[in-house]
C-alpha positions in Angstrom: 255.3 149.6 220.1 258.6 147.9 220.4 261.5 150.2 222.6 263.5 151.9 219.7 260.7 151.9 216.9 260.5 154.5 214.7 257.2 153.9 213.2 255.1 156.5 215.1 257.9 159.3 214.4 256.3 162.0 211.1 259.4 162.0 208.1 260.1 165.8 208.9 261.3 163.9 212.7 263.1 161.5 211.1 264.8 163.7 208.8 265.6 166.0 211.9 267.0 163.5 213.8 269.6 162.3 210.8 270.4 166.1 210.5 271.5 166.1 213.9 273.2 162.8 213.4 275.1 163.8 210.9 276.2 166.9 212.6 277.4 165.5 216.1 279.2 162.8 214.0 281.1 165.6 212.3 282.3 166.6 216.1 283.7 163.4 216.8 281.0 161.8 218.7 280.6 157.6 218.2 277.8 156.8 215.4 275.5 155.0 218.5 275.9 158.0 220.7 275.4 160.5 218.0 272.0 158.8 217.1 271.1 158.7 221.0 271.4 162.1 221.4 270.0 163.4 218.1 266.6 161.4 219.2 266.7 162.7 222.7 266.9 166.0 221.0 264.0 165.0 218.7 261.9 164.3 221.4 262.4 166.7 223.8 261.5 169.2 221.3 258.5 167.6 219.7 257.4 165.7 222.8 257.5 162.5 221.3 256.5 160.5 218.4 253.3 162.4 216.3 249.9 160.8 216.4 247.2 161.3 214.4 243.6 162.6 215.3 242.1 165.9 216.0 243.3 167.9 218.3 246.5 166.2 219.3 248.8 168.1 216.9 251.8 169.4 219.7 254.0 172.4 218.8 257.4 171.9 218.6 260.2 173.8 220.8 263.4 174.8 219.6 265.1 175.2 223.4 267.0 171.7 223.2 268.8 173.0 220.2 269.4 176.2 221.1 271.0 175.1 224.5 273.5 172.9 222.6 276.0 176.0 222.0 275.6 177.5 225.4 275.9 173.6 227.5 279.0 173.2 225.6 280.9 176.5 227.1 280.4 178.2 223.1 279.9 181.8 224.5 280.5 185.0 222.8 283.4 186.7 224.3 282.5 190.5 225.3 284.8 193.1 224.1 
């Protein structure tokens, strides 16, 4: 597989990845960057593209997403 193919990535990753596209786009990040970061996030929570066979289904993590808020200084404030 070529660097930067797609092909081994399930539609629900793809679909993730253009979610999170789309959303660091709407912060002002550059179109390349936002689709370099939206697949790092991709595969850092579902440890790479999906292959098929038994037994080598991997669950997926939701840390990498959940860390976005708190990297970028987005705290709650305590009152």
């Amino acid at each position: 597989m070529a660097r930067g193919s797609k092909s081994s990535y399930t539609g629900k990753q793809k679909r993730k990845a253009e979610h999170i596209e789309e959303s660091y786009e709407e912060r002002g990040v550059s179109t390349k960057e936002a689709e370099k970061r939206a697949w790092a996030t991709v595969n850092k929570s579902d440890k790479g593209g999906k292959k098929s066979g038994s037994g080598r289904g991997k669950k997926s993590s939701k840390a990498p997403s959940r860390k976005g808020g708190k990297k970028s200084g987005d705290r709650k404030k305590k009152s």
